[in-house]
C-alpha positions, 0 to 999 in steps of 0.5 A, a space after each residue: 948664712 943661707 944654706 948651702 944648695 944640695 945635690 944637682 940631679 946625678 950628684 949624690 952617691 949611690 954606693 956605699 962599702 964596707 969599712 977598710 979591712 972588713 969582709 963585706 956581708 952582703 949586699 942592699 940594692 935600695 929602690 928609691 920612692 916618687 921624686 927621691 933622688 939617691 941623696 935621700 939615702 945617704 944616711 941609710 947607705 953609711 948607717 948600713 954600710 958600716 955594719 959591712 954591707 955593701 948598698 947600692 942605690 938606684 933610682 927608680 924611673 916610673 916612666 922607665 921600669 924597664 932601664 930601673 929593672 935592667 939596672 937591678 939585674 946589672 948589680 944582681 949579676 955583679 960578681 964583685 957584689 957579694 950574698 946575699 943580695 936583698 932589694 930594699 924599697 920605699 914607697 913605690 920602690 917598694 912595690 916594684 921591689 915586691 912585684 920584682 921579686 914575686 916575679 923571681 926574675 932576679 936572683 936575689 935572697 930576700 926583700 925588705 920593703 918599707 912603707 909600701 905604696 898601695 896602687 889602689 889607695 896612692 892617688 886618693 890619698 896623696 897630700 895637698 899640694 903644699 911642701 909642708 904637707 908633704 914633708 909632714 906626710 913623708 918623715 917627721 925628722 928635722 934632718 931628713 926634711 933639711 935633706 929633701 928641702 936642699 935637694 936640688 933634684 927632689 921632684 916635690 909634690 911627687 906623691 901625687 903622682 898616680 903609680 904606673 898603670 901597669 900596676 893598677 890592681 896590684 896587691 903587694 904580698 910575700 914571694 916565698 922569698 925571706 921578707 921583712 915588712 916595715 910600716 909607720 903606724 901613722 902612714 896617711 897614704 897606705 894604711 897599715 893594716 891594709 899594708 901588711 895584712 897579705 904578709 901576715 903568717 907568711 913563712 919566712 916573712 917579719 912584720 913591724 910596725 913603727 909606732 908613729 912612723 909616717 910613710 918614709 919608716 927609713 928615714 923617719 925620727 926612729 930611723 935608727 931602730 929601724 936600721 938595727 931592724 933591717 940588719 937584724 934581719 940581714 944577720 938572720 938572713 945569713 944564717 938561713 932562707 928561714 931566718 933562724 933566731 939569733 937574740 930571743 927574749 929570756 925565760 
């Protein structure tokens, strides 16, 4: 039996809330990635939104950065939406969300950025021109591939797509902001020491790596650890902008 088609452009969720009952903890305002719609965040927004953060997904436009950071400070200024407010992004989400909040021209409480696109290094070391090589370069995970490949408003061969020239010469570093980084050891479009090397030792700023992790760390074969890694961090978060320690190794 063929597979059923996926979303049509427009289709797919982009909020998901907290279970029945629960006070919200916080709300995740996701930047999706070159040709992502908000279907390759369904199993993010639930796994986040049952531990009662409320997500929120947006769409990032390249041609339109100005409606995509209208609409970022649509959901900051939203009351009903509660603290603290965290940017999430992947691949050049993540590099708007870095130069968003390095720019502070929304009030949010900390940023979380995952698989980072360099704008020095994206054009050069985009895939070939091959749907198996991009999903080989984006997520090693068979339910995530399945996901991008019925998704009928996926814009396949995206990565090879050069970021804004706005950004040409941007480097992607720490805000002063709360930050956690997050980078697969195995990204073949931003390498990962050249990825996390300006947030290391910054305050207020984790860095991991994913062993093995291609460049979509969030949707990747180790999707789970990575989310228990981002609530982590939103857990720490709550309890101050210096993110105090809440499970420690013992003596």
């Amino acid at each position: 039996m063929p597979a059923a088609p996926g979303p049509a452009a427009g289709d797919a969720p982009t909020a998901y809330d907290e279970p029945a009952g629960v006070a919200a903890r916080g709300t995740l305002i996701v930047l999706t990635g070159r040709g992502e719609s908000a279907a390759a965040y369904g199993r993010f927004g639930r796994r986040i939104s049952a531990d009662a953060y409320k997500v929120r997904v947006v769409e990032v436009d390249l041609d339109d950065l100005g409606a995509t950071r209208d609409r970022v400070h649509e959901l900051v200024a939203d009351a009903t939406l509660p603290a603290p407010r965290v940017l999430v992004g992947t691949d050049s989400g993540a590099t708007f969300a870095a130069a968003l909040a390095e720019g502070g021209q929304h009030a949010v409480d900390g940023v979380v950025l995952a698989g980072l696109a360099l704008p020095e290094q994206a054009a050069a070391a985009a895939p070939a021109a091959d749907w198996d090589a991009e999903l080989e370069t984006r997520s090693a995970c068979p339910a995530h591939r399945r996901v991008l490949s019925e998704d009928e408003a996926f814009e396949r061969g995206a990565l090879q797509r050069d970021l804004p020239s706005a950004w040409a010469g941007y480097v992607p570093g720490p805000s002063g902001l709360p930050t956690l980084v997050v980078h697969g050891s195995e990204d073949p479009l931003s390498p990962v020491d050249v990825a996390l090397a300006p947030f290391t030792g910054a305050p207020a700023t984790q860095t991991w790596v994913v062993e093995g992790g291609r460049h979509d760390v969030l949707n990747d074969v180790t999707h789970r650890s990575v989310a228990a890694t981002v609530v982590l961090f939103l857990e720490r978060l709550k309890l101050g902008a210096d993110l105090p320690v809440i499970v420690r190794p013992g003596a």
